[in-house]
N, C-alpha and C positions, 0 to 999 in steps of 0.2 A: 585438716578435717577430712574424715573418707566421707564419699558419696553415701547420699539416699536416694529412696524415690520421690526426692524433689521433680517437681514438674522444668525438668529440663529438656533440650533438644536432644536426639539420640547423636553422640559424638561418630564419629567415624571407626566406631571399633576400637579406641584407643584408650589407655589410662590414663588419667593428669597427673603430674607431678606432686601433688601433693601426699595424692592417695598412696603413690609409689612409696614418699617418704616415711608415711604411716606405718606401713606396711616393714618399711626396715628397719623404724624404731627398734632400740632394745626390749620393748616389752610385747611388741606385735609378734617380734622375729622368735621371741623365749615362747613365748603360746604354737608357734607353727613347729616345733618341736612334740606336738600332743598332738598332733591332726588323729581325727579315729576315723576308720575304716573299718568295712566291711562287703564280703561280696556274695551274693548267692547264684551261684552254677548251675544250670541245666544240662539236661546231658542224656541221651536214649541210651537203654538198653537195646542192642541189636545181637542178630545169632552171628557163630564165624563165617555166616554164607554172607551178610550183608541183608538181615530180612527185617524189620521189624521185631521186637521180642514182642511174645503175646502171653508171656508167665505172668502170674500173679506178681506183684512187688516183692520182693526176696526175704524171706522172714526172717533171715538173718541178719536183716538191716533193722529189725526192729519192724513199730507202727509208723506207718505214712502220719497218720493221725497226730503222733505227740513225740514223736523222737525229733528233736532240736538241731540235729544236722546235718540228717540225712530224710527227704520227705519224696514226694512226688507232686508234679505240678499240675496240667490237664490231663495226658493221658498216663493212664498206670504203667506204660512205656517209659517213661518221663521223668527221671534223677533228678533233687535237684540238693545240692551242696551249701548248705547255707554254715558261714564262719560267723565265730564271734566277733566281737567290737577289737580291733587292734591299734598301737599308734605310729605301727610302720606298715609298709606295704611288703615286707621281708615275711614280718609275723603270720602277717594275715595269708600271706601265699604259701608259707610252710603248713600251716594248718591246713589251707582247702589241700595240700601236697599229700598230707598225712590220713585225711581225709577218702582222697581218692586211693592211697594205699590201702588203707584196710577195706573198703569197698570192692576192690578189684582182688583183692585175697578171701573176702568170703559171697565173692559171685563167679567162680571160676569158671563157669562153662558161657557165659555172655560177655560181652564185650559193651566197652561204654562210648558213645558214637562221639568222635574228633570232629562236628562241622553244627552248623546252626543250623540248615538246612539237611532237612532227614533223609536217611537212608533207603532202598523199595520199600514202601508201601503196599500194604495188601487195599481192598477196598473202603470204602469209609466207615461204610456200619460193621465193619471188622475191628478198627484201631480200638482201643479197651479205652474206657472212660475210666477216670484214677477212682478208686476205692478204699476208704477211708470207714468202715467197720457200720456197727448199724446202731451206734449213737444216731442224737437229731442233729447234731452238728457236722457229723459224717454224713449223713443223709442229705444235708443242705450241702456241702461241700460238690458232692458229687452229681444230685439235682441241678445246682451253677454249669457243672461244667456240661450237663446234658444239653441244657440250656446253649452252653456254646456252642457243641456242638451244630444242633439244629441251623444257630445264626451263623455261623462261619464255614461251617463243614470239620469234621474230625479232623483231617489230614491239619487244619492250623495247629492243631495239640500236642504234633510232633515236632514242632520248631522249637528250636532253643535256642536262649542266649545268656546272657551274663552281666547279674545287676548290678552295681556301685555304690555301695550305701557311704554318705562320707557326711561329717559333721562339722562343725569347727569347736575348739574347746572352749568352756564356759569362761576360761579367763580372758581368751580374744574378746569376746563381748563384753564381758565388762569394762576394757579397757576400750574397745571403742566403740561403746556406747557414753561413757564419762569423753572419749576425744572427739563425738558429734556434737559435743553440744545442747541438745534438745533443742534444735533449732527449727522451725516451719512446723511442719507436722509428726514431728520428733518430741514437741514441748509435753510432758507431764508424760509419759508413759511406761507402763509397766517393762519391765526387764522383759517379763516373757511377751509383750506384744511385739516390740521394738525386734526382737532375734526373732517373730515369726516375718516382719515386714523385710528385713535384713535377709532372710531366706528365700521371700516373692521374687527381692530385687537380682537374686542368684539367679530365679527359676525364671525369670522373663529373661534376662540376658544368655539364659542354657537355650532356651529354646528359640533364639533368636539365630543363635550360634550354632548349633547342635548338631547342623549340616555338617561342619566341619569333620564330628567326629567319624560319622557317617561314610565321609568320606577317606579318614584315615585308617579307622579300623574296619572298613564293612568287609566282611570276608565270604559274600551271599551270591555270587553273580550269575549260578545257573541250579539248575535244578535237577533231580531225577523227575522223569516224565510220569512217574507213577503220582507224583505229588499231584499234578494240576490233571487226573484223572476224572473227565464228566464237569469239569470247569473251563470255563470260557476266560482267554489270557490273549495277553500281546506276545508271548515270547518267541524265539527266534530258535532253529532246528539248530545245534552243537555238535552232535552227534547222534546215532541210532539211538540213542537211552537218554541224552539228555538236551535242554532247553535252556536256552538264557538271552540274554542283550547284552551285544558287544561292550557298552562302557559302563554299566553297571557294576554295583558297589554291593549294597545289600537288598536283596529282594526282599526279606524279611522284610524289611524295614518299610515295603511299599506294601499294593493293592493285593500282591500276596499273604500280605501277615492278615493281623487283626485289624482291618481297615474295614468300613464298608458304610455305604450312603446315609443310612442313619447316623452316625459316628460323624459323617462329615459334616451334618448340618449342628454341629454342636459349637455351641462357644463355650469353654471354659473359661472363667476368667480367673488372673491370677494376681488382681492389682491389691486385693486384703485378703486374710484368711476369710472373713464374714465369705463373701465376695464368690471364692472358690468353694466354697463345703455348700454354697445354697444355690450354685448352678449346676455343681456335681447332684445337687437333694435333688432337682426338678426335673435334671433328666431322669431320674431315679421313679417319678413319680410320672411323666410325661409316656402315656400309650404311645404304640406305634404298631401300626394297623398289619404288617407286615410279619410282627414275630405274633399275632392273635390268632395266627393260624394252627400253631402248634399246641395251641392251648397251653395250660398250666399243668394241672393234674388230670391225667387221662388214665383211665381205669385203674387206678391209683396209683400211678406212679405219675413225679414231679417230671415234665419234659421242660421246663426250667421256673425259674423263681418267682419271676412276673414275665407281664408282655410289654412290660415298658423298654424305653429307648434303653437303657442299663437296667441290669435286674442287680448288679450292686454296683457301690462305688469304685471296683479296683476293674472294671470291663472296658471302664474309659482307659485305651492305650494310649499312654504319655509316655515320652520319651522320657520325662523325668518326673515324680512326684513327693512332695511333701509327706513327711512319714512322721507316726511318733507309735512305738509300742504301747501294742494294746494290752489288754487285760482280757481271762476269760471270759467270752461271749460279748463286747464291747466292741460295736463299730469304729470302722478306722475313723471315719468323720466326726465323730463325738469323741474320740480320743484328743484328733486336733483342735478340736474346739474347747476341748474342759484345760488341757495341759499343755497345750501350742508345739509348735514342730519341735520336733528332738534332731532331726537329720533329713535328707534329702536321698533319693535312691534315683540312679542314671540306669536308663533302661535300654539303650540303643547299643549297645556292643554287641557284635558277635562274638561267637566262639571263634578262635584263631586255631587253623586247622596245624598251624606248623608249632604249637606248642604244647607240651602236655597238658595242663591244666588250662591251655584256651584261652589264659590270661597271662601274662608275665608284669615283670618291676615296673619294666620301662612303659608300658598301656599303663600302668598305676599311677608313677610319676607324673606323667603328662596329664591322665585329669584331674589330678589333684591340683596342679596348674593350672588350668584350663576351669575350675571352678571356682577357686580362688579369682585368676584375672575376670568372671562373671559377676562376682562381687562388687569385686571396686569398682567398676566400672559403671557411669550412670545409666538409674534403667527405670525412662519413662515408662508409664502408664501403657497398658496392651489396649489395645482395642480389635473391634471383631475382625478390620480390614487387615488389621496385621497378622492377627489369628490365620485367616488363610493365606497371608502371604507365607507367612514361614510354611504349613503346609505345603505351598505350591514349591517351596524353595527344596523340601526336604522329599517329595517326589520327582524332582529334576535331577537332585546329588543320586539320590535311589536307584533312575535309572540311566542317567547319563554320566554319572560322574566324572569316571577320567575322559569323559571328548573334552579336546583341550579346547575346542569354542565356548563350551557351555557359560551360561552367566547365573548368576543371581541376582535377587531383589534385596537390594542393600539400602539402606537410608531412602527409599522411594525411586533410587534407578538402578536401572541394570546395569550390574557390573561383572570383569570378565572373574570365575570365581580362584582360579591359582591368583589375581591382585588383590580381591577381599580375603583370602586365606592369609597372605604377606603378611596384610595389615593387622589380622586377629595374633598373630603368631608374635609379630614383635612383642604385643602386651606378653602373653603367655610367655615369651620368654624372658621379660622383666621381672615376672614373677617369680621363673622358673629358678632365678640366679640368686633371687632372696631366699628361695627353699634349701636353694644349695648352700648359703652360708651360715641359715638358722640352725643344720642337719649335716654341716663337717662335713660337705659330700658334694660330688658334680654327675650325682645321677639324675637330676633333673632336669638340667643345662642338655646333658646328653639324651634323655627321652626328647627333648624337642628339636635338638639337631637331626634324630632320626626321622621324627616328623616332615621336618623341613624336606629333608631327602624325596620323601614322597610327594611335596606340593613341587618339588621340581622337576621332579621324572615319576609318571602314574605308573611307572612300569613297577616301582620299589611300591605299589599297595598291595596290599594281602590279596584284594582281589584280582589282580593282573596275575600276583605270585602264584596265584590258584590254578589260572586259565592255561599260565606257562607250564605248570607243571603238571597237569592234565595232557597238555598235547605233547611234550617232551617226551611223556612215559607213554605216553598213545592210550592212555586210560580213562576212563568215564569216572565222572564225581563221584559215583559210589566204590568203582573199583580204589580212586585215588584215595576217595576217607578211608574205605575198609583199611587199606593197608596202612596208612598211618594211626588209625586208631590201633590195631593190633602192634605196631609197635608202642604206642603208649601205652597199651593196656601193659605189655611184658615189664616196662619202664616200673608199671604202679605193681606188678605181682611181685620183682625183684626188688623195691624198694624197702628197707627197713624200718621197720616201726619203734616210732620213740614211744616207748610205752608210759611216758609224761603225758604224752597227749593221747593217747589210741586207747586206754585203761578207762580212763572217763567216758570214751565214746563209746565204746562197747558195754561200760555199764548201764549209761543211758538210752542206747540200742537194746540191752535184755528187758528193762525196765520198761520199756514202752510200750510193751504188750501188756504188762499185767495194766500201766494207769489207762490203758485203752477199753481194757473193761470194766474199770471203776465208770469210767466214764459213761459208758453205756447202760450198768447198774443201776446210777443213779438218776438216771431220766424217770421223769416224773411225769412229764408232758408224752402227750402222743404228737407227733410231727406237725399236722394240719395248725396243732395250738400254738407249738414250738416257734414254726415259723411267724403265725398272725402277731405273736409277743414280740417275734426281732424285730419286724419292719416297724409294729407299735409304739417301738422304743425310740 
């Protein structure tokens, strides 16, 4: 029988034998042959100096607005690569491959920035807020991001990273769902409750865990000093240009990113769907005296959505969130509430400065691992105390990671974190050996033996790789991205186009200009109405 969220003790990190055996059935093992994936890429346009791009979004990519996969994120600097559903991680990496080729062939004079942390920066009220046409949905898109601005500061709208969307196939569930039983608080329930509960029990164990990856891929450790311009920081002088902390991993990922006091006093809960969509609604609805300063509509223009704690659901930064596609103009929250989770999207990867596309096989293989071994594995009930422990866990990996003293809060004590990695890593590799033989392959085995490499020696993390080759070449983070971006960009200009895939992309890039101004045509409402209808909804 695999685990639920039965009310058990949290295990030591480990999988029971049973769930192991489930998992290698014949009929567990034939489904992990369909795993879907998907990944969406961020990525700045910068000039060959190393500056910020300040052009419009390239019209040759189509509408930010409705072209499906290639858009823009917070600032209209801001790439972002979104692939279809695939059932390897081959497929889905050839597309975003193919992807970044024709993008880099029809933006010839800009470069697409290699690093999660951005390039010089000009000043704040300089960085361009994304633009998205003069629909009311474009208008609300870009009002949000005004909005963060204001809360964050612009320079956050340059950061990039690299999201994970991964599901399990509908015949895994069926099969174990008929092999749990309906036992405890399993009895009588719908297909689709039972795979949204099945999904909490992933997303409390992700984010229990999470640290981990944090620690294997964070690729963030210092910064150009233009970033934390007229901002108050702990960081430490690297060189004349730039700032970081010794054993940090991803700054992103900390008080640098999308982080800030309000944010912190939240609890999301993630123990039922109900549960999560009505603490996401309240911050949603809950004022904060802080962003009331900026007002809402000031001489008519939207300076953001509302002054609540969140002006929408997706402001809450989670490292990982519950997704299900929407439909036009349909909040995500009522998407999951009418139709229940369809996938899960992992939010904490950096970009990988030493690969072209920022992600490769082996980061694929191992979280599909690594979410898989979150599954089976029991995963009591969160509560608020835990809520900040893992916070407090995932700001110590943030900025201490490789000090080989550092500890974390595991099971209620401190422990040293290379012995809680050991422990997470066996499961992960138990599962890692079932992927290998469901999928004729030991690229899974091997994504975690490279892992392993780095819980042994912090020297083999991307972020030490970073630091080393930074001083090796006697170069500053941006001299070092420039130069390897520009060799990827040459990579994506020389690469040739399978016109199987790149035909469809450029049709739906022409095309997305004309349904850009259907869209705007057919507005009916004037904005102030447009918006009072969505939150009404």
């Amino acid at each position: 029988m695999v685990p639920t969220s039965a009310k058990t003790t949290l295990s030591q990190g480990r999988i029971n034998d049973k769930s192991i055996d489930f998992l290698s059935n014949e009929a567990s093992a034939s489904s992990l042959r369909n795993l879907q994936r998907g990944v969406e890429k961020e990525g700045l346009r910068v000039t060959p100096e190393g500056f910020l791009a300040l052009s419009p979004h390239p019209e040759a990519l189509g509408s930010a607005l409705t072209n499906s996969w290639i858009t823009t994120d917070f600032s209209e600097s801001l790439l972002e690569f979104i692939t279809p559903v695939h059932k390897t991680s081959g497929e889905t990496l050839d597309f975003l491959s193919q992807a970044h080729a024709l993008v880099a062939q029809r933006m010839p004079s800009e470069i697409m920035w290699a690093a999660s942390m951005p390039c010089v920066l000009p000043t704040d009220e300089k960085i361009p807020l994304a633009q998205y046409g003069n629909s009311n949905i474009g208008k609300m898109k870009t009002a949000y991001r005004r909005g963060l601005g204001h809360r964050y500061g612009r320079a956050m709208q340059t950061v990039a990273g690299i999201h994970y969307n991964f599901s399990m196939p509908d015949e895994y569930w069926l099969h174990e769902k008929e092999a749990a039983g309906f036992e405890h608080d399993n009895n009588n329930l719908s297909t689709t409750h039972y795979i949204n509960q099945r999904y909490l029990d992933l997303i409390r164990n992700f984010r229990r865990d999470y640290w981990l990856l944090i620690y294997l891929f964070g690729a963030a450790p210092c910064v150009d000093r233009s970033f934390v311009q007229g901002r108050s920081h702990n960081l430490e002088t690297l060189s004349p240009n730039d700032l970081y902390l010794p054993y940090a991993t991803s700054l992103r990922m900390g008080d640098l990113g999308y982080q800030s006091i309000a944010q912190q006093s939240l609890f999301i809960c993630y123990n039922d769907l109900d549960s999560y969509v009505a603490t996401l609604h309240n911050a949603m609805q809950t004022p904060y005296a802080e962003y009331k300063k900026y007002g809402v509509s000031v001489n008519n223009e939207y300076q953001q959505l509302s002054s609540s704690l969140l002006q929408i659901e997706n402001e809450f930064y989670s490292p990982i969130r519950p997704k299900r596609a929407t439909d036009s103009g349909e909040k995500p929250l009522h998407a999951l509430q009418d139709r229940g989770i369809q996938y899960i999207e992992v939010r904490c990867l950096d970009i990988n400065p030493f690969t072209p596309l920022g992600i490769d096989s082996t980061t694929s293989h191992f979280i599909d691992a690594f979410l898989i071994s979150c599954l089976l594995k029991s995963s009591p009930q969160c509560t608020e105390k835990e809520f900040k422990t893992i916070s407090e866990n995932q700001a110590r990996v943030v900025n201490r990671g490789r000090d080989p003293s550092l500890t974390i809060v595991a099971d209620g004590c401190e422990v040293p974190l290379r012995e809680r990695a050991a422990t997470l890593m066996k499961s992960i590799t138990e599962v890692a050996t079932i992927l290998d033989q469901a999928n004729n392959t030991s690229a899974y085995s091997e994504s975690v033996a490279k892992q392993n490499n780095k819980i042994l020696d912090i020297a083999n993390t991307p972020s030490a790789q970073l630091l080393t080759s930074m001083r090796d070449s006697g170069s500053s983070f941006v001299e070092f991205t420039l130069a390897q971006s520009k060799i990827f960009m040459e990579q994506h200009h020389n690469q040739a186009l399978n016109k199987k895939t790149t035909d469809p992309l450029i049709a739906v890039a022409d095309a997305s200009l004309a349904k850009q101004a259907v869209i705007e045509d057919s507005d009916s409402l004037i904005f102030d109405e447009f918006l009072a209808n969505y939150f009404a909804s």
